[in-house]
C-alpha positions in Angstrom: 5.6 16.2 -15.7 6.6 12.9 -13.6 5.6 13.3 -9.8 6.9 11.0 -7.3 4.4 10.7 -4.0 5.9 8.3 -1.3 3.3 8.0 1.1 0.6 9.3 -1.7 -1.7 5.8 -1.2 -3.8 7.2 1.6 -6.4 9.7 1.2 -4.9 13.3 0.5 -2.3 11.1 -2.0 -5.3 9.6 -3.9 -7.0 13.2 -4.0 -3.7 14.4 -5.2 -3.1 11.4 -7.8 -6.6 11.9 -9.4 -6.2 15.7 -10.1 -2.7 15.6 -11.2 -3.1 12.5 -13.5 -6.6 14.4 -14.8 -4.0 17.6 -15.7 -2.2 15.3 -18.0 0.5 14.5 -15.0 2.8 11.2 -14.5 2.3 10.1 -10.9 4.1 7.3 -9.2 3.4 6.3 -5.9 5.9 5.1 -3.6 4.1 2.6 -1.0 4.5 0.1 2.0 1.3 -1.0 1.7 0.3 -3.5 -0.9 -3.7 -3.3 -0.2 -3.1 0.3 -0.9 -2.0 -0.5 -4.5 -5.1 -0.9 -6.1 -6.4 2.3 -4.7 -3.8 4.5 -6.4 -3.6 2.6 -9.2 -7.4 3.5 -9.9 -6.7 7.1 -9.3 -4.2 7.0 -12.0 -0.7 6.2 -10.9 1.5 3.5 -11.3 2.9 2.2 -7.6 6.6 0.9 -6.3 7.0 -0.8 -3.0 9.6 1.0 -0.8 9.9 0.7 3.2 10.0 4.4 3.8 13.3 4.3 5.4 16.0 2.5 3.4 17.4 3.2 0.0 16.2 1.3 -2.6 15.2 0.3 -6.5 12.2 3.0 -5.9 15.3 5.6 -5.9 15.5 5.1 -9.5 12.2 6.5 -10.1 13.4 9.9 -8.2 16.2 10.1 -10.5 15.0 12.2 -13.7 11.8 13.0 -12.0 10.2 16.6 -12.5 8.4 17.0 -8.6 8.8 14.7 -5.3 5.7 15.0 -3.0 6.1 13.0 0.0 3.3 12.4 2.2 4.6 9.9 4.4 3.9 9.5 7.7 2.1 7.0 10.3 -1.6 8.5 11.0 -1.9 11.0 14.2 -5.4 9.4 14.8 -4.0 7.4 17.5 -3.8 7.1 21.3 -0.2 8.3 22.5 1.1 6.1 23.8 4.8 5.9 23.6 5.3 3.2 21.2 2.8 5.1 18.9 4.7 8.7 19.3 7.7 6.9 18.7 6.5 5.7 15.2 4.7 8.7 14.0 8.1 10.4 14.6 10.3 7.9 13.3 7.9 7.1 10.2 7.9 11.1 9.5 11.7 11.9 9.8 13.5 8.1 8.4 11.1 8.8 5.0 12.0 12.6 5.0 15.7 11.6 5.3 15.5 8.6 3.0 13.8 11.0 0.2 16.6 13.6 0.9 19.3 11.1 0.5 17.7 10.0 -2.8 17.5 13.0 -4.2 21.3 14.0 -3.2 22.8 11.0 -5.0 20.2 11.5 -8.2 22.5 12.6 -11.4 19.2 14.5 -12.5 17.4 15.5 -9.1 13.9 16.6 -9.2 13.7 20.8 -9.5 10.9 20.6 -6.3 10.6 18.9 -3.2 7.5 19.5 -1.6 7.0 18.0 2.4 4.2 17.2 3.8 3.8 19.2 6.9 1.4 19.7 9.8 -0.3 23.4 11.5 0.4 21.5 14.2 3.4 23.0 14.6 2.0 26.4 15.5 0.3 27.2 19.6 -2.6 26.5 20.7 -4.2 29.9 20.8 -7.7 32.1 20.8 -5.5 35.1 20.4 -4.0 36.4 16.4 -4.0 34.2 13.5 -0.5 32.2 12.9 1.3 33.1 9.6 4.9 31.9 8.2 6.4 35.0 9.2 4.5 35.8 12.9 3.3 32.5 14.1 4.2 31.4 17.2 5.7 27.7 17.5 3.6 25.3 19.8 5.3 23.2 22.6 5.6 26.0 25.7 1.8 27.2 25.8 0.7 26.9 29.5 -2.4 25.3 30.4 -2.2 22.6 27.9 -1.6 19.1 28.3 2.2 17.7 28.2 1.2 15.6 25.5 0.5 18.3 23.1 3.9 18.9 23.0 4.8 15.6 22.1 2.9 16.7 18.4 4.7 19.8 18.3 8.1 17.8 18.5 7.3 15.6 15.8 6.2 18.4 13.4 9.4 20.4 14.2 11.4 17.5 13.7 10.0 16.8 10.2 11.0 19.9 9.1 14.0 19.7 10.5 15.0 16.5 8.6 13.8 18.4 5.2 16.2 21.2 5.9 18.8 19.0 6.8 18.1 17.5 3.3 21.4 17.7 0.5 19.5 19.9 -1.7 21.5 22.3 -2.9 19.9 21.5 -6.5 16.0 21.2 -5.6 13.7 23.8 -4.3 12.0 22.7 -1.0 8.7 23.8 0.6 7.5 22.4 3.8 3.7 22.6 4.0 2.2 23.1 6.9 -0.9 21.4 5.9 -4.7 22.3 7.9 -7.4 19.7 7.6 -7.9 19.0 4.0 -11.6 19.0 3.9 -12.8 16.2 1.2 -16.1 14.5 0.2 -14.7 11.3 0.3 -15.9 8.8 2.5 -13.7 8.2 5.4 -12.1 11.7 5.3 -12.2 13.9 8.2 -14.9 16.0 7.2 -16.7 12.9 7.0 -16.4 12.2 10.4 -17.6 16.0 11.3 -20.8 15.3 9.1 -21.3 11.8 10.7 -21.2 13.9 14.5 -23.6 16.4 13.2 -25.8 14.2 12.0 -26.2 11.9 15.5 -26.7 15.5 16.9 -23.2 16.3 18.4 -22.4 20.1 18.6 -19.7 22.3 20.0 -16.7 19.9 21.0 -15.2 21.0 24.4 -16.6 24.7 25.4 -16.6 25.4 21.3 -13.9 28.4 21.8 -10.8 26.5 20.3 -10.4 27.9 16.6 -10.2 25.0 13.5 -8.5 25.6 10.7 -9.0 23.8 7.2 -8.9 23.9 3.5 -11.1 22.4 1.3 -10.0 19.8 -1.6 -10.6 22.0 -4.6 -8.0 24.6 -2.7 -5.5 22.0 -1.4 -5.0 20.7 -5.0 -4.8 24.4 -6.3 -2.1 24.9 -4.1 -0.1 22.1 -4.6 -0.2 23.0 -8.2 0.8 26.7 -7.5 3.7 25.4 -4.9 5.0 22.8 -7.9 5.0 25.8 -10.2 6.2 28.7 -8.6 10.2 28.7 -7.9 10.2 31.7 -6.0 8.7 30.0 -3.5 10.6 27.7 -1.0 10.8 27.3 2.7 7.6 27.0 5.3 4.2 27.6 3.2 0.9 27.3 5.7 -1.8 25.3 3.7 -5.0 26.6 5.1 -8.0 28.7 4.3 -8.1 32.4 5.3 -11.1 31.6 7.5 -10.7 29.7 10.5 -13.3 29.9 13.2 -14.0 28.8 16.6 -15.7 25.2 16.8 -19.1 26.0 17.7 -19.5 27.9 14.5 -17.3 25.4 12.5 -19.6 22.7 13.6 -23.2 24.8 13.4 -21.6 25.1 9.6 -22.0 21.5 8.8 -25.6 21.3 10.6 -26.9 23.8 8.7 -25.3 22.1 5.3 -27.1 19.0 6.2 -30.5 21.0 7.3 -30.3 19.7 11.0 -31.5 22.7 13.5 -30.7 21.1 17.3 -27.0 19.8 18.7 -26.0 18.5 22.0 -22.3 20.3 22.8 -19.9 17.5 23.9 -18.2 18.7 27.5 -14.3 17.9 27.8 -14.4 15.3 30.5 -17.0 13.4 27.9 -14.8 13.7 25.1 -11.4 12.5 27.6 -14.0 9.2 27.9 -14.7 8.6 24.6 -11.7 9.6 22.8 -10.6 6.8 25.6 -12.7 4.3 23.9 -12.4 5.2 20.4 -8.7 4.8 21.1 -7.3 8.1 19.5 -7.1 11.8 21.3 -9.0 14.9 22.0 -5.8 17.6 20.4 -7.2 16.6 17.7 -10.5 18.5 18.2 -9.4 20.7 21.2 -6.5 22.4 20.3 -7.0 25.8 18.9 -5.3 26.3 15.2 -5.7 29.5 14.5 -3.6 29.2 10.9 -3.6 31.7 7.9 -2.1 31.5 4.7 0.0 34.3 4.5 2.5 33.3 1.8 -0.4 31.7 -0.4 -2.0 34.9 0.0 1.3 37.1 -0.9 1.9 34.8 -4.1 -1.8 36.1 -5.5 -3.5 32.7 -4.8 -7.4 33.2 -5.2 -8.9 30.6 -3.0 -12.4 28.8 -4.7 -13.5 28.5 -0.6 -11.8 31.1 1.7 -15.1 31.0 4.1 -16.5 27.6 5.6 -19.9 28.0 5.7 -19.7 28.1 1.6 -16.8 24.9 1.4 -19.7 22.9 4.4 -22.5 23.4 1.6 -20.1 22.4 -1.3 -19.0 19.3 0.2 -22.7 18.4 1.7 -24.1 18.5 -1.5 -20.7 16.7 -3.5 -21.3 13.9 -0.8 -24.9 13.4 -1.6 -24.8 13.8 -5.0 -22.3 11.1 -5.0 -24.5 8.1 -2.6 
């Protein structure tokens, strides 16, 4: 099978590029960035340059493909400011709309589009679990800072551009992706690990629920989403087991054997994240997501709770250094 990834040279497009190329899988990764190149080309795949936003030679590669995957997007780990909201929308919807166009004008269009996507997209909440069918869409919650909204904008206007798409001849699922929870060093767990270890607990007052999916799960997914063509539309991309923070985090401590934590007050987080120029949604807002479609298709997940996926990746990273 041939598998176009725009956007698959950053971390969750590597992790992507190595399993599918390890299953016997063509990948080809669509990329602005030529440092990036020799990244994916060691996971497996062979890269084009493309701009993410303008039609192109890379359109011939779409043409006679099997599967598109786009993961483009400008990273959310940002301060947001206007100019950056402005490019994490416009780098989200002009690649989602560029892909669409290339697929409508392809003589022999790929069977599956599969977006990337955000949770995001759901409320902040401490209240039921979000599914494709119930969940709540973000952007109105009171209590919450304006700029949370802003992030709930940008993830309905990604999807938007994907159903907008000419696709009359390609199955589409936008997937509302959790944290994808990796070993790899510079991943997001890795940055929860690297808190845990300077003895950093609960972020906030520890309430607000995280939701997640381990690697192992994520890939399983994808495979089942590229495979299955009953199933199109919104698709949540999370384990069945979100918790609150304070547990989330107490998880990872006791992975890595460390008994004592200081919790992390929301005025000191405001400063830091300040300093460490990016935002505190990222920790604070509750995403309470299940997968309810994943779970409705028969998927079996490897790690469902995250006490079990913690130890698992703990003990991947260290056997790895």
């Amino acid at each position: 099978m041939k598998i176009i990834l725009p956007g698959g040279s950053g971390q969750v497009g590597l992790m992507l590029v190595r399993a599918l190329t390890a299953a016997g899988e063509q990948c080809v990764v669509l990329s602005r960035r030529p440092d990036a190149a020799g990244a994916a080309r060691a996971a497996g795949a062979r890269v084009v340059a493309w701009d993410g936003r303008s039609p192109g030679a890379w359109c011939r590669e779409i043409d006679g493909a099997d599967a598109v995957i786009n993961l483009a997007g400008r990273t959310v780990d940002c301060r947001y400011t206007e100019a950056h909201l402005r490019e994490m929308m416009d780098s989200r919807v002009a690649s989602t709309r560029v892909v669409g166009e290339a697929i409508a004008s392809a003589r022999q269009p790929p069977r599956v589009w599969l977006q990337a996507g955000t949770a995001t997209i759901y409320a902040h909440t401490h209240g039921p679990a979000h599914d494709e069918c119930t969940g709540v869409p973000g952007g109105a919650e009171p209590g919450v800072p304006a700029l949370w909204a802003r992030s709930v904008e940008i993830a309905q206007a990604w999807e938007r551009a994907l159903e907008e798409a000419d696709t009359s001849r390609t199955r589409t699922v936008a997937m509302r992706s959790a944290m994808v929870m990796s070993p790899d060093p510079g991943g997001v767990f890795s940055v929860f690990a690297r808190l845990c270890r300077l003895g950093i607990g609960a972020q906030g007052d520890g309430r607000q629920f995280v939701s997640w999916i381990h690697e192992r799960d994520f890939v399983a997914a994808v495979r089942l989403l590229l495979a299955r063509d009953d199933l199109a539309g919104a698709v949540n991309l999370a384990a069945p087991g979100p918790l609150p923070n304070a547990a989330f985090m107490r998880a990872i401590r006791t992975a890595l054997g460390r008994r004592w934590a200081v919790p992390v007050p929301r005025l000191a987080l405001e400063i830091g994240a300040f300093f460490l120029r990016t935002e505190t949604e990222l920790v604070l807002k509750s995403r309470r997501v299940v997968p309810g479609r994943l779970l409705e298709a028969g998927f079996t997940f490897a790690f469902p709770a995250w006490p079990e996926a913690a130890a698992d990746l703990v003990t991947t990273m260290r056997r790895r250094t």
